[in-house]
N, C-alpha and C positions, 0 to 999 in steps of 0.2 A: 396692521398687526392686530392680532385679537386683543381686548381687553379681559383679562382675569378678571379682575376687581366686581367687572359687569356680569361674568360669566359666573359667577360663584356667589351673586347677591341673593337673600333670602335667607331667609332662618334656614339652620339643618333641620331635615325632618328625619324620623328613626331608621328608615329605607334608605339612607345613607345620598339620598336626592338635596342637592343645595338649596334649589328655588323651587316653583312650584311645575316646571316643564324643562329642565335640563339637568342630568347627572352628574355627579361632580366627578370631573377627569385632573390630573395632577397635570403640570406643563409638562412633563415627561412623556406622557401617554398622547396629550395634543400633537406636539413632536413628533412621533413616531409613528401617529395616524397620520401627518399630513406628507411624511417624506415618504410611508407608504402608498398615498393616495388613497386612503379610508375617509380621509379627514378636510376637507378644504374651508377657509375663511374667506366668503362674499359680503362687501358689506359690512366688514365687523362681527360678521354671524357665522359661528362655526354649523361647518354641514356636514352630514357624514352620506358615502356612498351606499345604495343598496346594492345589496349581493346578486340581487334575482333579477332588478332590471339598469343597473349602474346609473340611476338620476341620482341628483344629492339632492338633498334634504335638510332643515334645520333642526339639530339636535334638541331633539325637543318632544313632550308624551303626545304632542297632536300626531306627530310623524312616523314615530316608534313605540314598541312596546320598553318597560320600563322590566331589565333584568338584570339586576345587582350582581350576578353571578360570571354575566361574561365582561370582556377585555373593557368595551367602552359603555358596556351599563345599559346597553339595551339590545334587542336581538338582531340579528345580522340581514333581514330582510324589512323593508318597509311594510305598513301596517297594510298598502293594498295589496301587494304585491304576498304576502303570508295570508292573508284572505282568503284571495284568489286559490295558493298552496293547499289550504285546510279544506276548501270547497272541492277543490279536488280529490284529494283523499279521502273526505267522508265519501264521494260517488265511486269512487275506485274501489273502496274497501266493502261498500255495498254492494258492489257488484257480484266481487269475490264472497261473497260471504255466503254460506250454506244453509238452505232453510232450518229449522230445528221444526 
């Protein structure tokens, strides 16, 4: 079972981030990520799934970007795997794109 206590160590800081690499999730959102399968606990360590290539990952800014805005506080695709996303799009969008 996961440890909260661990999970939620660190001063708050104003970004609503509990520690200095994980976001604070309430046991209700932990829950609901893990019996969706968003969410799994290896180790004591909560990981969440990416969207773009399904590895999990430990919740944390090495792994994800930091986005207070969505469900679990960071964005729904891992940091390479949105890399790879944005790399592409700039070359796509260059492509299309009309001289002036």
């Amino acid at each position: 079972m996961l440890d909260l206590a661990a999970h939620r160590k660190g001063p708050p800081s104003p970004h609503g981030r509990v520690g200095p690499v994980c976001p604070a999730l309430t046991p209700e959102q932990i829950a609901r990520g893990l019996e969706r399968g968003r969410l799994q606990i290896d180790d004591g360590i909560l990981e969440r799934r990416c969207s773009s290539c399904g590895d999990f990952y430990p919740l944390d800014t090495e792994f994800w970007y930091f986005q207070p805005s969505k469900r679990e506080g960071t964005h729904h695709m891992c940091k390479a795997c949105y890399l790879g996303y944005r790399r592409r799009w700039r070359v796509r969008t260059q492509m299309t794109r009309r001289p002036t």
